[in-house]
C-alpha positions as CSV (number, residue, x, y, z in Angstrom):
1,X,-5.0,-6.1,-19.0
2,X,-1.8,-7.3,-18.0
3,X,0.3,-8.2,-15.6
4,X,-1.1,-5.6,-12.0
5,X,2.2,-4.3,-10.3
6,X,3.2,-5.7,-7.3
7,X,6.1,-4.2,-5.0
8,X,7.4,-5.3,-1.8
9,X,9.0,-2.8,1.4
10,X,10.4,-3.8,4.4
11,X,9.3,-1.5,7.0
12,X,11.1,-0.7,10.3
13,X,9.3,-1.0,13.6
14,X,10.0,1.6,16.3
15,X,9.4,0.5,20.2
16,X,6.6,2.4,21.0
17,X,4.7,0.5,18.3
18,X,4.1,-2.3,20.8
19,X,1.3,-2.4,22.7
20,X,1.0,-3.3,26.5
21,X,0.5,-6.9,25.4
22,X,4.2,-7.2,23.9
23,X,2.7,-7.0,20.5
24,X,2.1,-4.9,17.3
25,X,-0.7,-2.3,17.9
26,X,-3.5,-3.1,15.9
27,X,-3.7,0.7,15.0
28,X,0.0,0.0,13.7
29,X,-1.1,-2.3,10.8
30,X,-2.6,0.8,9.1
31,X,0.0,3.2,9.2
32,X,2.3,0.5,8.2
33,X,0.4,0.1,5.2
34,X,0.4,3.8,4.6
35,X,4.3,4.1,5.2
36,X,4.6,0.9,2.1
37,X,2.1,2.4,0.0
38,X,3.7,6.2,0.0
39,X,6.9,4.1,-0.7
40,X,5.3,2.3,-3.7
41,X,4.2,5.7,-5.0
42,X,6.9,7.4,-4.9
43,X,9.0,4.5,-6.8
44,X,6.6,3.7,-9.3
45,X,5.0,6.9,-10.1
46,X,7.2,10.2,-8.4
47,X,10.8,8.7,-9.1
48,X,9.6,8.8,-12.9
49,X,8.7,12.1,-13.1
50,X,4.4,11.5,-12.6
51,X,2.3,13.6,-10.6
52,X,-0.2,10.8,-9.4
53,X,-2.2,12.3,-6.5
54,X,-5.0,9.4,-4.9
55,X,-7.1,10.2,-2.0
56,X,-7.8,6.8,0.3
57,X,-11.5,6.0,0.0
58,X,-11.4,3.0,1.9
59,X,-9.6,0.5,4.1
60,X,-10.2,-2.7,5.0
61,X,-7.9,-4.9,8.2
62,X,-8.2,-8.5,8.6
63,X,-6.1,-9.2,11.3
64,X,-4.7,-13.0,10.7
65,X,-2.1,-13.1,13.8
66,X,-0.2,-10.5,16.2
67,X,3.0,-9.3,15.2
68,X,5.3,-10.4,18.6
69,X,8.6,-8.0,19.1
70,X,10.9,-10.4,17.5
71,X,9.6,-9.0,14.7
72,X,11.9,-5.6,14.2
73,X,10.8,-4.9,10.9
74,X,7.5,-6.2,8.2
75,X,7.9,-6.9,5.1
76,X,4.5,-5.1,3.3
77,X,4.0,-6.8,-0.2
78,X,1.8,-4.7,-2.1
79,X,-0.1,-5.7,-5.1
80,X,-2.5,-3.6,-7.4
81,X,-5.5,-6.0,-7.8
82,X,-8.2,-4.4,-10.1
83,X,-8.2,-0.5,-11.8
84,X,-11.5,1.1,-12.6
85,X,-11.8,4.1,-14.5
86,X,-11.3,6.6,-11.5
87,X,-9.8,4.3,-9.0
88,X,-7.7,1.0,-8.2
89,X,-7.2,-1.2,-5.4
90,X,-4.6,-2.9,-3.8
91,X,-3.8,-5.6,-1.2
92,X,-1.2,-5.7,1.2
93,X,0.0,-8.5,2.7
94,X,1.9,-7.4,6.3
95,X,4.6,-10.3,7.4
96,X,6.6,-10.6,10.2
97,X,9.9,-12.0,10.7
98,X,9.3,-15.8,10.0
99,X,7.9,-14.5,6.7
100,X,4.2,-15.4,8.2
101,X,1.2,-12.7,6.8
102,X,-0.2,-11.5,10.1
103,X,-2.5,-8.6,8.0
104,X,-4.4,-7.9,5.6
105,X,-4.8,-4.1,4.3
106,X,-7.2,-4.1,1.0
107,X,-7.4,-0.2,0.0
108,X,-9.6,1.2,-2.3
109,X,-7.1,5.1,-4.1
110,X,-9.4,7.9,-5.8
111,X,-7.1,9.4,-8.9
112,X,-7.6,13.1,-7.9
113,X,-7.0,16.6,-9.8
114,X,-4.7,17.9,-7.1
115,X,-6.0,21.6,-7.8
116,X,-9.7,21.0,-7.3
117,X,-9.5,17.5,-5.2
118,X,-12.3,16.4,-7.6
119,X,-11.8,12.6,-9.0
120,X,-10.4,12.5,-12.6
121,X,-10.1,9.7,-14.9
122,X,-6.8,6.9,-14.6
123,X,-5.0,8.1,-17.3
124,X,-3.5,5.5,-20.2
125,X,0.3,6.2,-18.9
126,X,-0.8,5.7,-14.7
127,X,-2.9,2.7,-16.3
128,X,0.3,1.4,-18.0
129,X,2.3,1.9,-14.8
130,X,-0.5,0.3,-12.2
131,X,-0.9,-2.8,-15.0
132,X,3.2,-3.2,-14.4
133,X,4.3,-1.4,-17.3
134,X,6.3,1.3,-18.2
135,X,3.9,3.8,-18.6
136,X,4.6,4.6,-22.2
């Protein structure tokens, strides 16, 4: 297998994702991850014409370090890290301004038939996309 695709957003943070304590709600690391991932979707798999519909089976937080409010926006690097035959992982590394990885977010994405929500196979083209290439 090749190279697994990698992408990186930067995601804005909005003042009421603060908690009392002056810093990042915990609950925020997740939907921050969701906001990157959606993004990495839609550029790697809906911006070139692919239906890909995943379900989230799993998610996984390892909180490393708060996220203070000088931090205005996280940069989300997001990195496919192993396909199996109906699904594929990824990790995503959540840094804050001084470029330090506060979270963790390891996510385990079901390849779904969007008319039945049943699992399907990967298929070749969303394996050659996921392993970083083209797809063809």
């Amino acid at each position: 297998m090749g190279n697994l695709l990698s992408d990186t957003q930067v995601i804005p943070l909005r003042w009421n994702d603060y908690d009392r304590y002056g810093h990042l709600n915990n609950c925020k690391f997740v939907d921050i991850s969701q906001e990157a991932r959606i993004a990495f979707m839609q550029e790697n798999f809906a911006d070139q014409e692919q239906e890909f519909g995943v379900f989230v089976r799993h998610v996984e937080v390892d909180y490393l370090r708060p996220v203070m409010p000088d931090t205005k926006k996280v940069t989300v690097d997001t990195t496919v890290t192993e396909i199996g035959n109906t699904s594929f992982k990824t990790t995503q590394d959540l840094k804050d301004r001084h470029g330090n990885v506060c979270g963790v977010v390891k996510t385990v994405l079901v390849a779904v038939d969007l008319s039945t929500a049943a699992p399907r196979e990967i298929t070749q083209q969303e394996r050659g996309i996921l392993t970083a290439g083209s797809g063809e």
